[in-house]
N, C-alpha and C positions, 0 to 999 in steps of 0.2 A: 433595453435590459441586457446587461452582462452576464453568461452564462456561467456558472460557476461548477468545477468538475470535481468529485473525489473520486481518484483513481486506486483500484485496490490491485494486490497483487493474486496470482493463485498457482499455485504448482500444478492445480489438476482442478477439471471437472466441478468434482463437489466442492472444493475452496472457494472455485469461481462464483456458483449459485450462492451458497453462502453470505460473500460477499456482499453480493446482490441484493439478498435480503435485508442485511443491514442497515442497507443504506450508500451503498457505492453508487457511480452516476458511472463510471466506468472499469473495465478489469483489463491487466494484461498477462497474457501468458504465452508458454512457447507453443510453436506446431511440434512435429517430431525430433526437428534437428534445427541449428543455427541459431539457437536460443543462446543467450550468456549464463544459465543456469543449465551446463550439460548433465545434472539428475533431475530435471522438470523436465521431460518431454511427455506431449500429449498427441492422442492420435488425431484426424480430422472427423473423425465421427462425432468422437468428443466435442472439439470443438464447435462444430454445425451444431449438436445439441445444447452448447453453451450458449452461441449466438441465437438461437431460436430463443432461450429461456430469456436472457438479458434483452430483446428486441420487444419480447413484451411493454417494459418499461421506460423504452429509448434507451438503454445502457448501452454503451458503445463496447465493441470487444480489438482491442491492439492486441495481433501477435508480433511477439520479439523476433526479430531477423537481425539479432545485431554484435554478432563473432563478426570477426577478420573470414573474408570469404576467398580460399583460394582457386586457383586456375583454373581446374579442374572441376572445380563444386559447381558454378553457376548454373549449366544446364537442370543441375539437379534443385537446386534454389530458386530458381523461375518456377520449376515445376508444383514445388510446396506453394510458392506465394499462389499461385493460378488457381490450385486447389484449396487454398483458406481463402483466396475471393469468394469463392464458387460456395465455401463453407460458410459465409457471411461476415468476416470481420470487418471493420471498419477502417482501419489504418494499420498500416506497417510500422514496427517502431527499429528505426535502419542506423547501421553504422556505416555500411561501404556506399558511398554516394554515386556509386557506377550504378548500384541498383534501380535507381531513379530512371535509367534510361530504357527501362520493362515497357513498352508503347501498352503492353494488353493488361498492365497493371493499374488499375483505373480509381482504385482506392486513396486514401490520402498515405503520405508518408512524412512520419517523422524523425525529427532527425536527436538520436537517442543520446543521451548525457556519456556514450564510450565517445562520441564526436567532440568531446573536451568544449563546448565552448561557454565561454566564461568574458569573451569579448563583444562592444559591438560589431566591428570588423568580422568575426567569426560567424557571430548569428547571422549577418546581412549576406554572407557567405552560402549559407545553406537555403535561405530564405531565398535566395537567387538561384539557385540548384535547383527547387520547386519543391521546397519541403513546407508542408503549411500548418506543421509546427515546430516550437525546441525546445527540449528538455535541458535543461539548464545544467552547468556545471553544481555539484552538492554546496563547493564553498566560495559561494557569492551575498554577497552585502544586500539590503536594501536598495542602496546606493546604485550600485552598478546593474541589477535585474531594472530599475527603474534606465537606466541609461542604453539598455538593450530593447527598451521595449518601446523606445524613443526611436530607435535603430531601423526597428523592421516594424512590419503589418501584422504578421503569423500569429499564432497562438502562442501561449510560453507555458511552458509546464515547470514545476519544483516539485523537490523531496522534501516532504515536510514531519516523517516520522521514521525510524527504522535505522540501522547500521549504517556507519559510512564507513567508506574506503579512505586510510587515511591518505592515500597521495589524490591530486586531480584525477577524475575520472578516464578510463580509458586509456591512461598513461600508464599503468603499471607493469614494469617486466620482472619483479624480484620471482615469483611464483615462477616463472619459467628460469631464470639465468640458477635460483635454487634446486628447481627440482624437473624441470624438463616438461611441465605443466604449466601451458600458459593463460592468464587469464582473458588474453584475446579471442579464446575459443571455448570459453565456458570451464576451465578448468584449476581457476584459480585453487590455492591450498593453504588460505589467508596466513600466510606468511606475516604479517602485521600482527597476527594473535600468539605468535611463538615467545616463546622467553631467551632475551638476548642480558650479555654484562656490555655493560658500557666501559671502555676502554682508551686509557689515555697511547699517546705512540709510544711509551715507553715499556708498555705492557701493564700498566698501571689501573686493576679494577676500582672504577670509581662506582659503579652499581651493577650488584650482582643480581641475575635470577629476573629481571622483572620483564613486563610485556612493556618494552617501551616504544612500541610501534601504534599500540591499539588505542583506539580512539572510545570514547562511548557512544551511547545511539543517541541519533538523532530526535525533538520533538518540539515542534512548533506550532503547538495546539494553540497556545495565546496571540500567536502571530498574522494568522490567517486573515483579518483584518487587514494589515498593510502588507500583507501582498499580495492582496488583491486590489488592494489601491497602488502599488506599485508596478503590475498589469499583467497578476499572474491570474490564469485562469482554471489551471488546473495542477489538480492540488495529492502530492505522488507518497505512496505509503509502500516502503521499502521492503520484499519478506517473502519470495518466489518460490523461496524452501520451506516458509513459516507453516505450520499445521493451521487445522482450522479453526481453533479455540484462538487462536493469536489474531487472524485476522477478524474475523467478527469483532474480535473484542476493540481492536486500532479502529476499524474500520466505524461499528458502532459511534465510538467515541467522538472523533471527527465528524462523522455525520452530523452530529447533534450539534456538533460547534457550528455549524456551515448553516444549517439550518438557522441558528437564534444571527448569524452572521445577514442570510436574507432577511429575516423577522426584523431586524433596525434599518436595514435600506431595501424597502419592499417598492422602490422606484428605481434602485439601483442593479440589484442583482435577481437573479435566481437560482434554480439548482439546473444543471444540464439535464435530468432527467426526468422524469414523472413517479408517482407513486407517493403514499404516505405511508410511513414502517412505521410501526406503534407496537406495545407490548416488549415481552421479552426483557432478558437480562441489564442491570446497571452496568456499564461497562467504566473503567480502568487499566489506563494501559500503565501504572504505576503497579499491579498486578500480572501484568502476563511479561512474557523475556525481555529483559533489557541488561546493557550494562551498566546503566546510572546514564545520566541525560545531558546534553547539553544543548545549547544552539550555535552551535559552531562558528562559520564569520558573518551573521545575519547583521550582526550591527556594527561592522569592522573594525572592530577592536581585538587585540589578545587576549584568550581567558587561558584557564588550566582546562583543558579537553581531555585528556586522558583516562584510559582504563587501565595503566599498569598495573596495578595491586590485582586487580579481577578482571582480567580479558573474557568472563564467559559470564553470565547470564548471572546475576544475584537476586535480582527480585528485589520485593519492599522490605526497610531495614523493622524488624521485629522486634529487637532489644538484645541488651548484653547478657552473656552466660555469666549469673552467678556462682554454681553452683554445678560440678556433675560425678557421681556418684555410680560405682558400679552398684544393682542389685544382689544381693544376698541370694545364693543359691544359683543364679543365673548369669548367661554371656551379657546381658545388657544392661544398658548406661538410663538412668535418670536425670535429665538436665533440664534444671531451672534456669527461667531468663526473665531479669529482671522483672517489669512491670508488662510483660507482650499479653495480648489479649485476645481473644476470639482465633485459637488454633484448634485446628483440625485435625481427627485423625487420616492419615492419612497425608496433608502437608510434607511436601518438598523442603529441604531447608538445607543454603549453602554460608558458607567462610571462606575466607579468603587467608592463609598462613601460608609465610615466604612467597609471595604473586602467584600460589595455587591457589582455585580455588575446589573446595572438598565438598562433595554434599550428601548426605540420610535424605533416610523418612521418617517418620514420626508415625512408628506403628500408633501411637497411641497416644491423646492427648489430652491435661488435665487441665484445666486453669493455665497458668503457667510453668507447668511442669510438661515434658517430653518424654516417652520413654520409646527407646529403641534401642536398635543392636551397638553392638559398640563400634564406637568412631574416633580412629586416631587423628591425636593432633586436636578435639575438641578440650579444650579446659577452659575457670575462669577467666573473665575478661575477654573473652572472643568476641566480635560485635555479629550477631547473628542474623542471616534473610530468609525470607521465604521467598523461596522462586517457585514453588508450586503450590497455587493455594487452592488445596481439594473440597471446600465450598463451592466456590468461585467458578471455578472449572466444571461441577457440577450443574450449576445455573446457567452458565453459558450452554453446557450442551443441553439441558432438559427444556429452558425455557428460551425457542427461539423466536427473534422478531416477525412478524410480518407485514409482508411488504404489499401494497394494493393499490391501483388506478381508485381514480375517484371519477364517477360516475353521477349525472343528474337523468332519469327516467322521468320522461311525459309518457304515460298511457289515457289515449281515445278510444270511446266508444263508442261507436256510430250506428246507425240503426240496423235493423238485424244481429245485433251484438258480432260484427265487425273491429275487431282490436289492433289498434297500429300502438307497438310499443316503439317509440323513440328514446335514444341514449346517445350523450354527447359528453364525453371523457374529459379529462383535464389535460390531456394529452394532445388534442383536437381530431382523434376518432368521434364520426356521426354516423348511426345507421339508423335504418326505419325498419323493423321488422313485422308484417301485417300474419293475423291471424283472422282464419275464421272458423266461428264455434256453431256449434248446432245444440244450444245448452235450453235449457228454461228458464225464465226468467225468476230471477231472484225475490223472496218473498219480502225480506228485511237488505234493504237498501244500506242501510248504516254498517250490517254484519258482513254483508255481504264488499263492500269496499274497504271494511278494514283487514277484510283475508287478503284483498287485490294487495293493499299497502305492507302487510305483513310477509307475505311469501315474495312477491316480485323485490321487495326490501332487504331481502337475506343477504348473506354474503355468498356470491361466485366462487368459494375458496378456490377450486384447482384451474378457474380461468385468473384469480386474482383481480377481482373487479368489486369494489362496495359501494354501496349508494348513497351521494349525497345529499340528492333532494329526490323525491316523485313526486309529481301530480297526476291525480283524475280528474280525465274530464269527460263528460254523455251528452249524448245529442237530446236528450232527454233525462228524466229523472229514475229509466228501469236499468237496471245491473245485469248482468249475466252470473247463473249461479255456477261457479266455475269451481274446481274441487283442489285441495291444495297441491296434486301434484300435476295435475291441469298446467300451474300457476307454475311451480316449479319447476316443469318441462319448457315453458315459455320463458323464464327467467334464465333458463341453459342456452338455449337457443337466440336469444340474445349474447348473452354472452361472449357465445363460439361467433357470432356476426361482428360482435367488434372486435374482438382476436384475430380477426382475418382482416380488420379495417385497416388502411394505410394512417399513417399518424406522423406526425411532424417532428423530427427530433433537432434539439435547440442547440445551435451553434454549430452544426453540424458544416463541415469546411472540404466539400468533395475536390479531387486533385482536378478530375475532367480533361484528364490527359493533357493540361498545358504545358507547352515547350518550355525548357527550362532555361538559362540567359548561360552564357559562355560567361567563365569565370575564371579569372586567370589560378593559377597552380598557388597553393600556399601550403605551409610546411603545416602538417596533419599533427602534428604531438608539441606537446610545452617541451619537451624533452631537447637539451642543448645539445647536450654532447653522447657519443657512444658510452658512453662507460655510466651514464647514468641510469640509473633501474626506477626513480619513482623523484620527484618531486609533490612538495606538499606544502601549506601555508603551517602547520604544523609544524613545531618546534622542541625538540627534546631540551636543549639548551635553558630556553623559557620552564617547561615544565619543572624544569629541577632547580632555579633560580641562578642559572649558570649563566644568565643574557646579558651582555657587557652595554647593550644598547640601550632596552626597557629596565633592566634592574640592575645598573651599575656594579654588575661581577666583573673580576680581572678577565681582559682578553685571556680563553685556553687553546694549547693547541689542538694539532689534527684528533680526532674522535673515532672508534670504530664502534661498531654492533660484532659480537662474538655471540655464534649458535652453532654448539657440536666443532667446534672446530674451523667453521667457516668462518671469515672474515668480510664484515662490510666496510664501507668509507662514509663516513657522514660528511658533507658539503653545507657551507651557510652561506646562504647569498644575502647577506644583511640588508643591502640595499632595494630589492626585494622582499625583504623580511620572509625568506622561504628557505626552506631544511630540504637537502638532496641527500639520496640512500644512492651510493653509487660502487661500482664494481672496486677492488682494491687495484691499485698498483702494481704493477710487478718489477 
């Protein structure tokens, strides 16, 4: 059996449980520092409380250890990792592969998509370092993720939902050579999401105002089939900043794919963790943030990837403004839209006019009519979204999933009404927990065993355990008449026994402190030359129908990006079919 992972993201604590519930199989998040989200840090109390809560389930817990670590740091970074063993995670997820060389770090480490690899050569690289897994470059093919996993032994993880970076992962320096803010240390200031004019060398605006750097989100909910058939096994949902309405709702969503994913090859795969989540909210991630979707190079071909017109967050498209109307007597706007249906009050709702995008709220909603305060720049024909849908959001948070071990209970009775309750999980926790009663014996045999089947049947809520099957069996044909919180106290006490039981968690790949192989030195970034800031498979050229290659445009000359006065170089490596954002000239 192939274990099968969905790994969630979490800023904090509660994000993490959250997740859990859902339906993640695993969470990552930072310790206090050396995270690549330097406004997600979490204390180790946190943590140890997260990993206790997710250990229930076998949910594994990776913290992020993966900025650029300078001279100075390490003493202090051995000291975190030592105390999140101690805390209970489960793997490391690393970018400096000096770290490997920790002897008292005993956990697994893997080796994080800022390690750019996108090669066999690269993976077989880290895979010989003693990394025993890799997280994949964002924009890899079918193709080539099947040809890496041919390469090495280890685990492979992908991004299969959330934002991308549009250059190669871990390569990025525009965020620092701009603003002294580097993304190598958690501090990126997505420069990619800015509004630049595109610029011939003549001074010549050929596009003014647009975000022609930013990509849309990631989502490869249909995909998850073949790439797990192409040998990915853990399956990555991008959003370390995301609130927790955002991740529930990805996280739900996926899960239920992965699920019906086991349900067709119940000889092939399973889920890496245990528990069955039932109840709770419909999820839609066509509902919570996005900037419109794509699958970026899963089947290596060129598409239109772009977010120009709307680099932030639109949401589901709603319909076009017919109609908008100041009220009589009052500052606010009436606006009708077309045919939209089931709005809310209360409802977010963004546009996008000259590659800004603007957004209200919808104090109040009729059919399809809106009435709020006034909004400049809203007129007919605007094509309108909802990015906040205050239903939606309300369901998520009032009605949450839950998540539970499955459980089959044998209870014996043996003479002297002697009770041995057995329980053996889906997990492969077994305990035996014996009682003995000093009761009377029960008058009505029938009554008295359907209290046994009724109370010891309940749900565990706060151990998180329900039961799938129970039997009764007696050494004879008399019962113990035993009182319902009798039964109750003994179904807790169960419980708390296999809460404490050791349990088998699936696919689990300990490091066991193996020496790692000597590997000769290879150049750490895609990055050619100094004066380069980002390489990307990403093409502005292409997006605008400018590619002399794929869409028989006239060869143009040199190209810049203008923001505020600053000047970049765009680079086209045709023969690579790859766009460089590179320092100007002097």
């Amino acid at each position: 059996m192939f274990p099968l992972e969905l790994l969630a993201p979490a800023k904090d604590k509660t994000v993490g449980i959250a997740a859990i519930d859902c339906g993640a199989d695993a969470v990552y998040i930072a310790g206090p520092d050396f995270g690549n989200r330097k406004a997600a840090g979490n204390s180790f109390e946190d943590i140890r409380e997260l990993c206790e809560y997710a250990h229930r389930f076998g949910v594994r817990i990776y913290l992020t250890v993966n900025t650029i670590i300078y001279d100075d740091e390490w003493e202090a970074v051995h000291s975190q990792m030592l105390q999140a063993q101690d805390a209970g995670v489960d793997a490391f997820i690393i970018r400096e592969e000096r770290l490997l060389g920790f002897e008292d770090i005993l956990v697994p480490m893997h080796a994080s998509t800022q390690c750019a690899i996108r090669t066999p050569e690269r993976a077989r690289m880290f895979e010989q370092l003693g990394c025993t897994r890799i997280i994949l470059e964002r924009g890899l093919s079918l193709k080539e993720i099947a040809a890496i996993r041919e390469a090495v032994n280890c685990e492979l993880e992908c991004f299969v939902h959330g934002a991308l970076c549009v250059c190669y992962s871990g390569e990025c320096r525009l965020s620092e050579y701009l603003d002294g803010r580097s993304a190598d240390r958690g501090e990126c200031i997505q420069a990619c999401r800015s509004l630049y004019d595109l610029v011939d060398a003549g001074g010549k605006v050929l596009v003014k105002d647009k975000a022609l750097l930013s990509l849309r989100d990631l989502k490869l909910l249909d995909r998850l089939e073949e790439l797990a058939a192409a040998g990915i096994c853990s399956f990555k949902i991008e959003g370390r900043l995301k609130n927790a309405s955002y991740v529930k709702n990805v996280v739900r969503e996926y899960s239920i794919a992965l699920d019906k994913l086991v349900s067709r090859f119940p000889d092939t795969y399973c889920r890496a963790s245990s528990g069955r989540v039932s109840g709770g909210f419909t999820p839609d991630s066509d509902k919570t943030f996005n900037r419109g979707y794509t699958q970026w190079w899963l089947d290596g071909k060129r598409d239109k990837w772009s977010s120009m017109d709307a680099p932030k967050s639109m949401g589901e498209y709603v319909g076009t403004v017919t109609s908008v109307r100041q009220m009589p007597g009052h500052g606010g706007f009436s606006v009708v839209v077309g045919e939209a249906k089931n709005l809310n009050n209360g409802d977010g709702f963004a546009f996008a006019l000259n590659s800004r995008v603007y957004g209200f709220r919808g104090d109040r909603c009729e059919g399809n009519t809106i009435y709020c305060k006034r909004v400049d720049g809203l007129r007919p024909g605007v094509r309108l979204f909802r990015n906040i849908n205050a239903a939606f959001e309300k369901e998520i948070e009032s009605r949450s999933p839950r998540r539970e071990i499955l459980a089959n209970i044998d209870v014996r009775i043996h003479g002297s009404f002697v009770i041995e309750l057995s329980a053996t999980t889906e997990d492969g926790r077994t305990v035996l927990s014996p009682f003995h009663t000093d009761v009377e014996k029960a008058e009505n045999r029938e009554r008295s065993e359907s209290m046994i089947r009724e109370q010891l049947g309940k749900r565990s809520g706060e151990y998180n355990f329900c039961v799938r099957s129970l039997s009764v069996e007696t050494a004879g044909n008399a019962l113990p008449l035993l009182s319902a919180a009798t039964l109750n106290a003994m179904r807790r006490c169960l419980a708390e026994d296999l809460r404490a039981a050791d349990h088998t968690q699936k696919g689990v790949n300990l490091r066991l402190n193996a020496k790692k192989q000597e590997v000769p030195p290879q150049n750490k970034t895609g990055l050619r030359t100094n004066s380069e800031l980002m390489r990307t498979r990403y093409c502005i050229k292409y997006e605008l129908g400018m590619c002399a290659r794929w869409q028989g445009a006239k060869p143009s000359g040199p190209l810049y990006l203008i923001n505020n006065g600053r000047r970049l170089a765009l680079g086209f490596d045709c023969s690579r079919c790859e766009m460089t954002v590179e320092k100007p000239s002097t």
